[in-house]
C-alpha positions in Angstrom: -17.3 4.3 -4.5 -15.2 6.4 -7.2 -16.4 6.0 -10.6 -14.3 3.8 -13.1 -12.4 6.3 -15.8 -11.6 4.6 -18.9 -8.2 5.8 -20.8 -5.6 4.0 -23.5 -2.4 3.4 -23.6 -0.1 3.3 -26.1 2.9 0.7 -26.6 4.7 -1.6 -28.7 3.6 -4.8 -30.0 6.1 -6.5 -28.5 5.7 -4.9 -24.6 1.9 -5.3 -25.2 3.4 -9.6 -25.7 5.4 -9.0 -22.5 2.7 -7.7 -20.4 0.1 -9.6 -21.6 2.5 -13.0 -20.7 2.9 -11.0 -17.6 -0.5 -11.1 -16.8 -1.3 -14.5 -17.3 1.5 -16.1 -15.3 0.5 -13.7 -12.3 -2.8 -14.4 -12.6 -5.0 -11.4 -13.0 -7.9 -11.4 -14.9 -7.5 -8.4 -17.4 -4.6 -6.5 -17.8 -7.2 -3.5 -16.6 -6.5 -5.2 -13.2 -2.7 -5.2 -13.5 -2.4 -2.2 -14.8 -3.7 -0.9 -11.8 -2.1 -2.9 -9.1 1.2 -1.8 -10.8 0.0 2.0 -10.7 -0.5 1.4 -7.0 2.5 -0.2 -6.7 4.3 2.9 -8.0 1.5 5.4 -6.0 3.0 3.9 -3.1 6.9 3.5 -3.5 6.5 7.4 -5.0 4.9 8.6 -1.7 7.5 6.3 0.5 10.4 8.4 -1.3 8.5 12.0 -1.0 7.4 11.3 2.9 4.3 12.3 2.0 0.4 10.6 3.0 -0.3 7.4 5.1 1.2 4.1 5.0 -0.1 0.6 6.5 1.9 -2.4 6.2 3.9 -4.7 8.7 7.8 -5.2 9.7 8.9 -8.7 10.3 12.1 -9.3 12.0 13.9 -12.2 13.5 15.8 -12.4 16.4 17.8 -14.4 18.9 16.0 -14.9 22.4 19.0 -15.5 23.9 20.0 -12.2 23.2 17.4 -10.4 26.0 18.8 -7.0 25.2 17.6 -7.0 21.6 14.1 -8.0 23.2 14.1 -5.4 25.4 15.3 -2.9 22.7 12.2 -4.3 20.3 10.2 -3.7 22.8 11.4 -0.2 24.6 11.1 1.3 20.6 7.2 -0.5 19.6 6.4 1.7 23.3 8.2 4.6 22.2 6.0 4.4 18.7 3.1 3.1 20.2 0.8 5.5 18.3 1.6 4.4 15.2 1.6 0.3 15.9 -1.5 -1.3 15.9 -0.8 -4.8 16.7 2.4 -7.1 17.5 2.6 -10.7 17.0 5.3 -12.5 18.7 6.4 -16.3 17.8 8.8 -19.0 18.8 10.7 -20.4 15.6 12.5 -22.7 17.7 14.9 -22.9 20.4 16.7 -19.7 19.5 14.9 -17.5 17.4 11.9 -15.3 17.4 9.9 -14.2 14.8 8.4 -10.7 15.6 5.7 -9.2 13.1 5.0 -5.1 14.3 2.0 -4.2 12.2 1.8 -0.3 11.5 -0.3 2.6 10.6 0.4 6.4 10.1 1.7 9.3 8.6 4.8 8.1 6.1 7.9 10.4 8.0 6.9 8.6 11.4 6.9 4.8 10.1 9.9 5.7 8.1 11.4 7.2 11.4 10.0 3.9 13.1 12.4 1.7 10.7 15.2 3.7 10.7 15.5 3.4 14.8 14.5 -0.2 14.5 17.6 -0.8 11.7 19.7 0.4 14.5 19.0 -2.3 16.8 22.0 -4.6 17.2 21.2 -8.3 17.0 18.5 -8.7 14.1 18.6 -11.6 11.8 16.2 -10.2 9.3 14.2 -7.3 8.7 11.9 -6.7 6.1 9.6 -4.0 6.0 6.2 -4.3 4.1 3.6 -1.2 3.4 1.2 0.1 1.2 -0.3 3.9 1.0 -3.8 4.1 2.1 
C-alpha cells in the first residue's frame, strides 16, 4: 500500500465555503476524501484526452430488437474487440428494447477505438460510456 503524503492547499474563504458545502451534500467524510476522488476524476479524463495508460469502465446502450441488424452489428464489433471486453450483459426492457451493458478493460487508444466504431452503429437509442484509469 503507497504511503499517505500530506500537502496544503491554498484558497479563498469563500471556495473553502463552497467545497466544504460540497462535501457535505455528497457525502464524503473529510474533504481529504473529496479532494482526492476529484484528483482522480481529473487523473482520468486527462489520460482519456492524451490516449495514454489503462482504462476500465462499461458502455451501456439501448437498442431496438426489432432492428436484428443493429444486434448483429453489437455483436460482430464486441467479437471484433474481444480482447479488450471482459463481460456483456444483455436485458429485455420490454417488448422493444434492449439494454446492452459491454464491460471493458485495456489500453486507452483501443477502448477509445472501441467507442468510436460502436458510435457508428446505426439504430442506438443511447450510449453512454463510463471508465476510470486503473
Amino acid at each position: 500500500m503507497e504511503q499517505t503524503v500530506r500537502f496544503g492547499v491554498s484558497m479563498t474563504e469563500d471556495l473553502l465555503t463552497e467545497l466544504d458545502d460540497w462535501v457535505a451534500r455528497k457525502g464524503y467524510p473529510n474533504r481529504s476524501e473529496a479532494i482526492r476522488q476529484m484528483v482522480r476524476a481529473f487523473v482520468t479524463e486527462a489520460k482519456w484526452e492524451q490516449g495514454v495508460g489503462n482504462v476500465c469502465g462499461a458502455f451501456t446502450v439501448i437498442y431496438n430488437h426489432h432492428n436484428h441488424d443493429v444486434a448483429h452489428e453489437l455483436t460482430h464489433l464486441q467479437h471484433k474487440f474481444g480482447d479488450i471486453i471482459v463481460c456483456t450483459t444483455h436485458v429485455h426492457m420490454d417488448e422493444d428494447r434492449c439494454l446492452e451493458v459491454v464491460i471493458l478493460k485495456g489500453d486507452v487508444k483501443q477502448v477509445k477505438t472501441f467507442l468510436e466504431a460502436a458510435a457508428g452503429l446505426k439504430s442506438l437509442a443511447s450510449v453512454s460510456p463510463s471508465f476510470v484509469s486503473i
